[in-house]
N, CA, C and O atoms as a GROMACS GRO file, in nm:
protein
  384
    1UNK      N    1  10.208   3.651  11.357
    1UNK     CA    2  10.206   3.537  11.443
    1UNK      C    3  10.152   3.416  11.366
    1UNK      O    4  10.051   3.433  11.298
    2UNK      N    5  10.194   3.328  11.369
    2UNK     CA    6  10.172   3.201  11.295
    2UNK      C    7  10.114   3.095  11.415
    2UNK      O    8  10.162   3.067  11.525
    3UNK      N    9   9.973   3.042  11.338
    3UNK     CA   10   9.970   2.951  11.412
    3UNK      C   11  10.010   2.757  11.465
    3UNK      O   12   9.908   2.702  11.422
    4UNK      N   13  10.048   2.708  11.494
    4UNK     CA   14  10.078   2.621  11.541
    4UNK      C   15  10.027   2.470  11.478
    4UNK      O   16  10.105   2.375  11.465
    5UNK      N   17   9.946   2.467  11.457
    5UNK     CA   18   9.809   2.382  11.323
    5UNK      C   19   9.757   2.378  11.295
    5UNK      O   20   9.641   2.338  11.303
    6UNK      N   21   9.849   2.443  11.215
    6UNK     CA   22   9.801   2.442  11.017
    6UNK      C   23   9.879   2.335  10.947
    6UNK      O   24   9.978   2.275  10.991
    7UNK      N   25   9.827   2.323  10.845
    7UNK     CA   26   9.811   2.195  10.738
    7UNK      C   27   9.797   2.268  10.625
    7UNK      O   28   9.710   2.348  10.591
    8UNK      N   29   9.923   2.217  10.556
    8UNK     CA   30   9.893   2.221  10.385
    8UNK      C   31   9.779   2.186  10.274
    8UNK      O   32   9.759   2.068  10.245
    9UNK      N   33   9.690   2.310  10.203
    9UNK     CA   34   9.561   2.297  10.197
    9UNK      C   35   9.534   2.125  10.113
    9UNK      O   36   9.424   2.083  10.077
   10UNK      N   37   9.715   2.025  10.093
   10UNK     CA   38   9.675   1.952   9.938
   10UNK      C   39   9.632   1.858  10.037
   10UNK      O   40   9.538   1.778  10.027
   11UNK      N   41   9.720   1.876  10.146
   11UNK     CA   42   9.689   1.737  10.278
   11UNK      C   43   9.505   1.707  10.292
   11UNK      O   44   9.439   1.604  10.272
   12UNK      N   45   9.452   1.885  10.348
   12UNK     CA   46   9.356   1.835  10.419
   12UNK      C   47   9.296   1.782  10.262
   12UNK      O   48   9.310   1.661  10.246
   13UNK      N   49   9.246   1.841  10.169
   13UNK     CA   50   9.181   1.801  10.009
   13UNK      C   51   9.214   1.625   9.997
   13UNK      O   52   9.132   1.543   9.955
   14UNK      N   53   9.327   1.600  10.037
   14UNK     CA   54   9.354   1.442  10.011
   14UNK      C   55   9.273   1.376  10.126
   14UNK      O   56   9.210   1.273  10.104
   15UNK      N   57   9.273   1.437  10.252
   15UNK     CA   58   9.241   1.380  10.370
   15UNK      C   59   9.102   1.347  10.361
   15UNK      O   60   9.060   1.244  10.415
   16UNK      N   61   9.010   1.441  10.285
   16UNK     CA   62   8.877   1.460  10.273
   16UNK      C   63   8.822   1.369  10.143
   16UNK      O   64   8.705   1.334  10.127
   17UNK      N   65   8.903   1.346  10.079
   17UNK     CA   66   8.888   1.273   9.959
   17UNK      C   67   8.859   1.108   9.963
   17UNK      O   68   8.785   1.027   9.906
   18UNK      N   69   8.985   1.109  10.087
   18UNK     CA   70   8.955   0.970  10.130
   18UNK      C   71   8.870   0.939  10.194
   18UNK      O   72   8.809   0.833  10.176
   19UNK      N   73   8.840   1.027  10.291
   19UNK     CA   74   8.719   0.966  10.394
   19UNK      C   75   8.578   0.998  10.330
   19UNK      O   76   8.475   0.975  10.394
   20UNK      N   77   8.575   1.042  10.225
   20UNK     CA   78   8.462   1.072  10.159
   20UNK      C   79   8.444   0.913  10.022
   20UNK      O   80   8.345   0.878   9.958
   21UNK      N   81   8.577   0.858  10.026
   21UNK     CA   82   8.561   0.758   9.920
   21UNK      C   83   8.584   0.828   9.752
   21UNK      O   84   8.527   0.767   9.661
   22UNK      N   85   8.656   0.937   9.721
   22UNK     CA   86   8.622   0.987   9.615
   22UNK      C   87   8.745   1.024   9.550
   22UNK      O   88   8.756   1.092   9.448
   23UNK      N   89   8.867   0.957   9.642
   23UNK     CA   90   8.960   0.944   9.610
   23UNK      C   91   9.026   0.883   9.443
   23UNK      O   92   9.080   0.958   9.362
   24UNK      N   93   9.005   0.743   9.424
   24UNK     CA   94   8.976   0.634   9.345
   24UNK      C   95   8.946   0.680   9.212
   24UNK      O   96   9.014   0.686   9.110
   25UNK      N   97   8.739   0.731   9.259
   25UNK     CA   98   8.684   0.768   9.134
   25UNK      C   99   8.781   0.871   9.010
   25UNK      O  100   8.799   0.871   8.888
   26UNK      N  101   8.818   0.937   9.110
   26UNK     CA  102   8.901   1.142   9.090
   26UNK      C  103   9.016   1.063   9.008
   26UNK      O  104   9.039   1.113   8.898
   27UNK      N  105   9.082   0.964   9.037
   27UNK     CA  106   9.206   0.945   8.988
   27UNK      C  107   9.181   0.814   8.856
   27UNK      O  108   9.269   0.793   8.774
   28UNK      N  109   9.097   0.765   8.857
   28UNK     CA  110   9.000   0.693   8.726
   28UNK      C  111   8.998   0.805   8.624
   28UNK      O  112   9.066   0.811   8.522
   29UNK      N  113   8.896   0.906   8.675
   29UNK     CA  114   8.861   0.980   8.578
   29UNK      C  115   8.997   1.026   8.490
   29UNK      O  116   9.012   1.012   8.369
   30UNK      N  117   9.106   1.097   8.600
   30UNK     CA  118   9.246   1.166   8.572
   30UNK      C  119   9.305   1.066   8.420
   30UNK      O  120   9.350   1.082   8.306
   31UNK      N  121   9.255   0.939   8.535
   31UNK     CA  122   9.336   0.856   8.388
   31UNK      C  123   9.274   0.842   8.232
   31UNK      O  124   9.347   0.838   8.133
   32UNK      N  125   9.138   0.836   8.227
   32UNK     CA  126   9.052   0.877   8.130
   32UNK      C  127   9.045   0.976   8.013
   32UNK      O  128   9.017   0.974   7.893
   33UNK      N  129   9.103   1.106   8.153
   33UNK     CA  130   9.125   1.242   8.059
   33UNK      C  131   9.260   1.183   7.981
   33UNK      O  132   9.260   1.162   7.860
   34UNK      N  133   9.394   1.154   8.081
   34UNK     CA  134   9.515   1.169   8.045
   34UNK      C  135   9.471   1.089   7.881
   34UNK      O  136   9.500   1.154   7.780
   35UNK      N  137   9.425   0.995   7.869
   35UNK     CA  138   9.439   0.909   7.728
   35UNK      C  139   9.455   0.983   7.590
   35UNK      O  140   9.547   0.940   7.520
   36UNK      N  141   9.403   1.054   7.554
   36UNK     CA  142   9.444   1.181   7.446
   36UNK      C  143   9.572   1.232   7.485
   36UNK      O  144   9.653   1.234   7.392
   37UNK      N  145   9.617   1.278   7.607
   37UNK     CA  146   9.754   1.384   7.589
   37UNK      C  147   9.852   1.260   7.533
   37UNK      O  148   9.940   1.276   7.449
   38UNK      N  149   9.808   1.104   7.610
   38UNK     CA  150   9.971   1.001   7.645
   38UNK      C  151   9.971   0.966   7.483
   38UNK      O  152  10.079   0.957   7.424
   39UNK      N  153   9.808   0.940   7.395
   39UNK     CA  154   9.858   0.859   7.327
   39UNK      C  155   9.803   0.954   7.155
   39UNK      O  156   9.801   0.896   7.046
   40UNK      N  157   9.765   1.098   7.173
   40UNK     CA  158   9.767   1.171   7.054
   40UNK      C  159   9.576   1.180   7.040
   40UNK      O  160   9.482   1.142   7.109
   41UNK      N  161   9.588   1.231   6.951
   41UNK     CA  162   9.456   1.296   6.910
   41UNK      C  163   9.400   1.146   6.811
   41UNK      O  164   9.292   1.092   6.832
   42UNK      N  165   9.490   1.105   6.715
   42UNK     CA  166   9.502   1.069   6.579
   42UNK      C  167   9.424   0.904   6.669
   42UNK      O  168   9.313   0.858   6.644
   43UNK      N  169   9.509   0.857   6.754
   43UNK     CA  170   9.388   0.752   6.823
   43UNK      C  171   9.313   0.797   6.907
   43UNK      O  172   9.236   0.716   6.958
   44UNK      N  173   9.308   0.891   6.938
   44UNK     CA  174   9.161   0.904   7.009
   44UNK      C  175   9.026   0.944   6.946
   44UNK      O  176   8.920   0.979   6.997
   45UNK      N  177   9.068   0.927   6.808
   45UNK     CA  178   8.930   0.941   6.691
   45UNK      C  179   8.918   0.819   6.700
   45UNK      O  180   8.800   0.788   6.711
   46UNK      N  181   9.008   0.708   6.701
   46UNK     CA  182   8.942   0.602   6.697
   46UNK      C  183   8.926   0.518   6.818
   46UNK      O  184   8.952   0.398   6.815
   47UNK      N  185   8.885   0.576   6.918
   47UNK     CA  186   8.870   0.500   7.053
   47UNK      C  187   8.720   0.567   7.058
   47UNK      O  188   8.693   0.678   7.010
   48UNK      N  189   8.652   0.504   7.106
   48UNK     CA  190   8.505   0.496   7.144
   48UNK      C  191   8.436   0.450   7.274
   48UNK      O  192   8.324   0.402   7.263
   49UNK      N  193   8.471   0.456   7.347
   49UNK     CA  194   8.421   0.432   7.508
   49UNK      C  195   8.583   0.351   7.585
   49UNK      O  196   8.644   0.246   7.567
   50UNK      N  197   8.598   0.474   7.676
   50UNK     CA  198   8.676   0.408   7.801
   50UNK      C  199   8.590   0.399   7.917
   50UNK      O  200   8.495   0.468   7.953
   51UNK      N  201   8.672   0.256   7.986
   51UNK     CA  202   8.586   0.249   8.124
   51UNK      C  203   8.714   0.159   8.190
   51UNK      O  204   8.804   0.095   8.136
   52UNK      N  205   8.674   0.189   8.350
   52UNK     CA  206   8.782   0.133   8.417
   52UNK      C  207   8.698   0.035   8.530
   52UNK      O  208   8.621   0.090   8.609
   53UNK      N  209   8.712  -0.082   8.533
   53UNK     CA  210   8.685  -0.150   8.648
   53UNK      C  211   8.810  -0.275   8.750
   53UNK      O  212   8.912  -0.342   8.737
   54UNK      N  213   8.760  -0.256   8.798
   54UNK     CA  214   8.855  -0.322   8.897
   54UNK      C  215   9.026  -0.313   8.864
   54UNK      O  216   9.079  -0.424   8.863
   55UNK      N  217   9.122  -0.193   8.837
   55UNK     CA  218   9.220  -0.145   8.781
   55UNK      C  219   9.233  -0.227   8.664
   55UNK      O  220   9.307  -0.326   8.662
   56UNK      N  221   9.156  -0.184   8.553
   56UNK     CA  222   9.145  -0.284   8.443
   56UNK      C  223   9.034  -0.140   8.368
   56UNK      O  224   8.918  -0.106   8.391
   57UNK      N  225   9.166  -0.076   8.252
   57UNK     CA  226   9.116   0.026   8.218
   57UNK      C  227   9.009  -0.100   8.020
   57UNK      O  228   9.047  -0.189   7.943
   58UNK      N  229   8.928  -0.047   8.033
   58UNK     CA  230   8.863  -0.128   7.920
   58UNK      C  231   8.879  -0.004   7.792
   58UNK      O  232   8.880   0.117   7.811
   59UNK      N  233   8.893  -0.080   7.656
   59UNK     CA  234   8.900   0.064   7.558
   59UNK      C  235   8.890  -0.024   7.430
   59UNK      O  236   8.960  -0.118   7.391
   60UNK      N  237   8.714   0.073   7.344
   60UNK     CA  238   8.672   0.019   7.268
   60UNK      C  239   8.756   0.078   7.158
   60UNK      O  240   8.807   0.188   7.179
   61UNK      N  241   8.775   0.028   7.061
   61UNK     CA  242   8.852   0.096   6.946
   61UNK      C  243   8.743   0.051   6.821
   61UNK      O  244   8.688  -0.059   6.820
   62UNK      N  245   8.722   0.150   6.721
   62UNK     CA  246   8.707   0.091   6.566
   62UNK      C  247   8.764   0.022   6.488
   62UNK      O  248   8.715  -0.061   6.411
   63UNK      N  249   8.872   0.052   6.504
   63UNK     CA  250   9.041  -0.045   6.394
   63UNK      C  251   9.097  -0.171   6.442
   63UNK      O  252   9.182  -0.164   6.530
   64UNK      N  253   9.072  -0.248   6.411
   64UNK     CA  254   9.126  -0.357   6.459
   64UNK      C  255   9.279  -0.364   6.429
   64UNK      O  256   9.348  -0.430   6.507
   65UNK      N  257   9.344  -0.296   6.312
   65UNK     CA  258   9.500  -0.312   6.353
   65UNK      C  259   9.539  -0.198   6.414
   65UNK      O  260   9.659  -0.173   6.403
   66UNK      N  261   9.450  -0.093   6.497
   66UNK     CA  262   9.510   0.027   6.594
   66UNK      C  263   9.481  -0.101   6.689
   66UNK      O  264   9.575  -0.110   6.768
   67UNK      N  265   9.399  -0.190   6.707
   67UNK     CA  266   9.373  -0.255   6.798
   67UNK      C  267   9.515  -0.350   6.837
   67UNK      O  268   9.563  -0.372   6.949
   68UNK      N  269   9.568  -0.400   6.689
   68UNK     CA  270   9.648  -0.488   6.772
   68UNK      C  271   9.784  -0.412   6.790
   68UNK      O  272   9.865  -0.451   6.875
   69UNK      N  273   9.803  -0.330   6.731
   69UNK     CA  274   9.895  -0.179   6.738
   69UNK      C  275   9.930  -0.154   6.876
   69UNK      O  276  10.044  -0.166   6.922
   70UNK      N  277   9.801  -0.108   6.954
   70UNK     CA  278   9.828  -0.107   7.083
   70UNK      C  279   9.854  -0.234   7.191
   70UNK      O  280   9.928  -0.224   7.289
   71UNK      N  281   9.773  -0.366   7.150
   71UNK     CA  282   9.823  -0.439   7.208
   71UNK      C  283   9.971  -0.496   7.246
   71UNK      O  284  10.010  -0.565   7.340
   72UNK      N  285  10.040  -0.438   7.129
   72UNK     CA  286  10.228  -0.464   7.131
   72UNK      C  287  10.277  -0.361   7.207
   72UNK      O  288  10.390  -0.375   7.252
   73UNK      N  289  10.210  -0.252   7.235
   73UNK     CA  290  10.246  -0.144   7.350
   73UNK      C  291  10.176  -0.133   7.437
   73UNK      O  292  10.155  -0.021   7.484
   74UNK      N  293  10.112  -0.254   7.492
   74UNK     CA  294   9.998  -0.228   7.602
   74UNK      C  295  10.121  -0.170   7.721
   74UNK      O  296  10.123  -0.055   7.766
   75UNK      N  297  10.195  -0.255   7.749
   75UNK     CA  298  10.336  -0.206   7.880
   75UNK      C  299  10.366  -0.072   7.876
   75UNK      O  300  10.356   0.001   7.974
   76UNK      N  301  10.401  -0.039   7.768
   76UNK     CA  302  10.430   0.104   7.759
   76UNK      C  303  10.307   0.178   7.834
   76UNK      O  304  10.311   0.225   7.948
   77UNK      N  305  10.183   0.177   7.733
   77UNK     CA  306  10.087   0.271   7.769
   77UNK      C  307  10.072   0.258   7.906
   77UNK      O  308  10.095   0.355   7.978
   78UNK      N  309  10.034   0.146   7.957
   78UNK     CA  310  10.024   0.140   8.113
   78UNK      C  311  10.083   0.193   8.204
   78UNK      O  312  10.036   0.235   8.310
   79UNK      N  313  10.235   0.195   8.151
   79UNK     CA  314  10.320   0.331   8.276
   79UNK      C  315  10.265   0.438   8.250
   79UNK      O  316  10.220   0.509   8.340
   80UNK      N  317  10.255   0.481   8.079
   80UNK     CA  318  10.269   0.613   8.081
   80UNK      C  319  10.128   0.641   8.141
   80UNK      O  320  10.128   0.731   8.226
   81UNK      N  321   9.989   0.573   8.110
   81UNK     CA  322   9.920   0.640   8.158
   81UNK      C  323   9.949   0.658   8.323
   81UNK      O  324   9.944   0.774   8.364
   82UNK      N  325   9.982   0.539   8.432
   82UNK     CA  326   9.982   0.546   8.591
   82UNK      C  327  10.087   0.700   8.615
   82UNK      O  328  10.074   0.785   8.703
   83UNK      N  329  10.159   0.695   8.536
   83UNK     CA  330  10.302   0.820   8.526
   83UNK      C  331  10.242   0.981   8.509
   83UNK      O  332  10.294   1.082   8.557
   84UNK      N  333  10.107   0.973   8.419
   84UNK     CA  334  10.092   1.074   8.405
   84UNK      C  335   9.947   1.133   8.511
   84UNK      O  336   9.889   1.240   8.494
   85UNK      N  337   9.909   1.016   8.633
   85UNK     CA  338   9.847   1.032   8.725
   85UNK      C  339   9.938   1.053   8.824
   85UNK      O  340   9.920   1.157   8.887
   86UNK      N  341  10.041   0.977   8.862
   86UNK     CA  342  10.159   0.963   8.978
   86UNK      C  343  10.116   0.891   9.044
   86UNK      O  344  10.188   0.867   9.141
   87UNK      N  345   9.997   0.822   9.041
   87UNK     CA  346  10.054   0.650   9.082
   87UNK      C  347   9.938   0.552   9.025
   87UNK      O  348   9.828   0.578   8.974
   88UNK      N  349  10.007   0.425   9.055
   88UNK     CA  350   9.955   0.342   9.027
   88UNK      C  351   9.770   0.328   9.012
   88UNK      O  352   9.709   0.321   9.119
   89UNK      N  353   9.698   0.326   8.899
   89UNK     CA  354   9.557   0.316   8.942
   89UNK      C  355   9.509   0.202   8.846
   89UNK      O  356   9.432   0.122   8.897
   90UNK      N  357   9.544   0.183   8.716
   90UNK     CA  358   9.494   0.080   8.688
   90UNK      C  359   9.612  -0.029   8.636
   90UNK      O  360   9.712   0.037   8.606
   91UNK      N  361   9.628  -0.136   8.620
   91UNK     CA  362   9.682  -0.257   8.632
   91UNK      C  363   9.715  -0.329   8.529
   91UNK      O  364   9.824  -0.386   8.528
   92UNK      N  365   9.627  -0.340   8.423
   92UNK     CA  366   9.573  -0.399   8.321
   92UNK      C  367   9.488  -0.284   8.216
   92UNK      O  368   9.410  -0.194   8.248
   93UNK      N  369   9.531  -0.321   8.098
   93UNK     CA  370   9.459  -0.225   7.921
   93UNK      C  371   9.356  -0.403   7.881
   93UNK      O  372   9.399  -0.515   7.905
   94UNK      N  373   9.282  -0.386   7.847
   94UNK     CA  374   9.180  -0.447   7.764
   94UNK      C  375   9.111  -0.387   7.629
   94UNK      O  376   9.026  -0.299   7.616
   95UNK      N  377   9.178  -0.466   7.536
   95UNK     CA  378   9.151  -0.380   7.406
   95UNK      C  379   9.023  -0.415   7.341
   95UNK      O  380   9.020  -0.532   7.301
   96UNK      N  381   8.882  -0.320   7.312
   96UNK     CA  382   8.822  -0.440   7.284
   96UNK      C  383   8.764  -0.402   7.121
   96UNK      O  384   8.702  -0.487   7.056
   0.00000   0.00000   0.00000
């Protein structure tokens, strides 16, 4: 016998996420991790603090021509990272 309502466990987890506010943070972080898979190992030796504020992911680098390297693919990276969350979270790369 099946009952009548029930809910898919991803619904209520999303449902709770939001009303808890912890939605946001969870999908910041997601994007944080993703930065090694989207953009290789080989720059992420040379990246040194990510931070995200106001959809405005910030990213310190050592190299100034990985620096301007990425700035000619900031567009790119920006889908791929929102793409490899499934949606939209941050807006803007700031290289610094």
């Amino acid at each position: 016998m099946r009952k009548r309502n029930t809910e898919l466990l991803k619904e209520v987890i999303g449902q709770v996420l939001r009303e808890n506010k912890l939605e946001k943070p969870l999908l910041e972080k997601r994007i944080i991790d993703a930065w090694p898979k989207v953009l290789g190992t080989n720059i992420s030796k040379y990246t040194t603090d990510l931070s995200i504020r106001n959809k405005v992911l910030y990213v310190s680098l050592s190299s100034s021509v990985l620096r301007h390297d990425l700035f000619l693919s900031k567009e790119k990276i920006l889908q791929s990272l929102n793409q490899s969350v499934g949606t939209e979270v941050i807006r803007d790369i700031v290289f610094r």
